[in-house]
C-alpha positions, -999 to +999 in steps of 0.1 A: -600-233+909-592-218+870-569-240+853-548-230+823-542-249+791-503-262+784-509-281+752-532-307+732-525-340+727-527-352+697-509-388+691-489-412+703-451-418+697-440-447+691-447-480+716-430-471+751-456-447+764-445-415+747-473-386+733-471-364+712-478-329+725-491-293+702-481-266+731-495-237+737-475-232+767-442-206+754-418-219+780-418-263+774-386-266+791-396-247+820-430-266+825-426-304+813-392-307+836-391-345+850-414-342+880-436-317+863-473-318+878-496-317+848-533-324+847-551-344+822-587-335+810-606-353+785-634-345+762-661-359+787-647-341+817-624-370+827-597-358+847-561-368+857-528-358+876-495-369+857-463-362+862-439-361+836-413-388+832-393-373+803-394-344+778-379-341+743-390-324+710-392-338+679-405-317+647-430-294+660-440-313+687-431-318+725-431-353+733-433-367+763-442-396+790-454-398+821-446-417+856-461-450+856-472-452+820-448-471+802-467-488+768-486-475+745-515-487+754-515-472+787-514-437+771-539-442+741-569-431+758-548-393+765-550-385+728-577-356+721-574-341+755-554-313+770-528-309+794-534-279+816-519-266+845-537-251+880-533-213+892-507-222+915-486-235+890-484-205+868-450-192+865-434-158+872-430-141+842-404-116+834-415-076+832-438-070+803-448-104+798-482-113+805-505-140+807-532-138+779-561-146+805-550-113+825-552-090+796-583-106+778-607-082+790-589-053+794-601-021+783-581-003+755-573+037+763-559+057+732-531+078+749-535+109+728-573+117+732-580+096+763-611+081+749-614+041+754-611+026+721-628-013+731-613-042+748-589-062+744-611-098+731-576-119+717-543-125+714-528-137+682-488-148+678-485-149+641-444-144+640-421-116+654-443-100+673-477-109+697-510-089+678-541-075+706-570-077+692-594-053+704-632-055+703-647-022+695-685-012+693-700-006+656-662-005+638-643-042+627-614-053+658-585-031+654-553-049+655-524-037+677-490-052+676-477-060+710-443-032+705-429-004+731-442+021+707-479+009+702-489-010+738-476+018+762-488+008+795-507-025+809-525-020+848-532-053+854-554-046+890-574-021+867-578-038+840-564-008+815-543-007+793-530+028+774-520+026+736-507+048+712-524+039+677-499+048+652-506+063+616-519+034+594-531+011+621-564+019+620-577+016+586 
């Protein structure tokens, strides 16, 4: 079974159980709900289900606590591992979102000469916009800013994805 990563945990929070959480998840509220199934791995392959008890955020954090784990003592040994989530788990996401382990992969087709350009090797989220990075043989990645105009068309069952490379992105 693949399992996806939800966030790190880095600390503690204070002395009634609480950790605090760096997400990579985009949508906390909608996966660290009370009841939320989460699984635990640490760095030696350790493994554990949790459910959360209770979400908040504080700074840029997602803190939280989990059923039956009530001191801080009981949560200590979490800190340093990740909190994934199994395939089952995954939400439905809304039309042209995707998640980054479907398009990693993908190869890159420019539009206007129909010639496959690389694939698609990362996704960065620096600000406004998500950035594809695509791998391309002998020439340095070629950046490609997740926008209507740029990323034109993503086949998912294929594994394609059609781009329009506008003037001055590939310099």
């Amino acid at each position: 079974m693949d399992y996806y990563d939800v966030g790190k945990i880095v600390n503690t929070h204070g002395i009634k159980g609480e950790v605090r959480v760096l997400s990579t998840t985009t949508n906390p509220q909608e996966r660290y709900f009370e009841g939320a199934p989460l699984i635990w791995f640490g760095k030696n392959g350790e493994r554990e289900d949790v459910t959360v008890r209770t979400h908040r955020t504080h700074k840029t954090f997602d803190l939280l606590s989990f059923e039956g784990y009530t001191n801080v003592n009981d949560v200590e040994r979490f800190v340093g591992g990740t909190l994934r989530i199994s395939e089952e788990m995954l939400l439905e996401l809304p039309e042209n979102e995707f998640y980054i382990h479907e398009v990693i992969g993908s190869r890159v087709i420019d539009e206007d000469t129909g010639e496959e350009i690389g694939t698609i090797k990362d996704i960065l989220t620096p600000g406004a916009n998500d950035v594809w990075v695509v791998e391309r043989p002998g020439k340095k990645n070629l950046l490609l800013p997740y926008i209507e105009s740029v990323i034109l068309d993503v086949d998912l069952d294929e594994k394609v994805i059609r781009v329009h490379v506008m003037e001055g992105l590939d310099e």
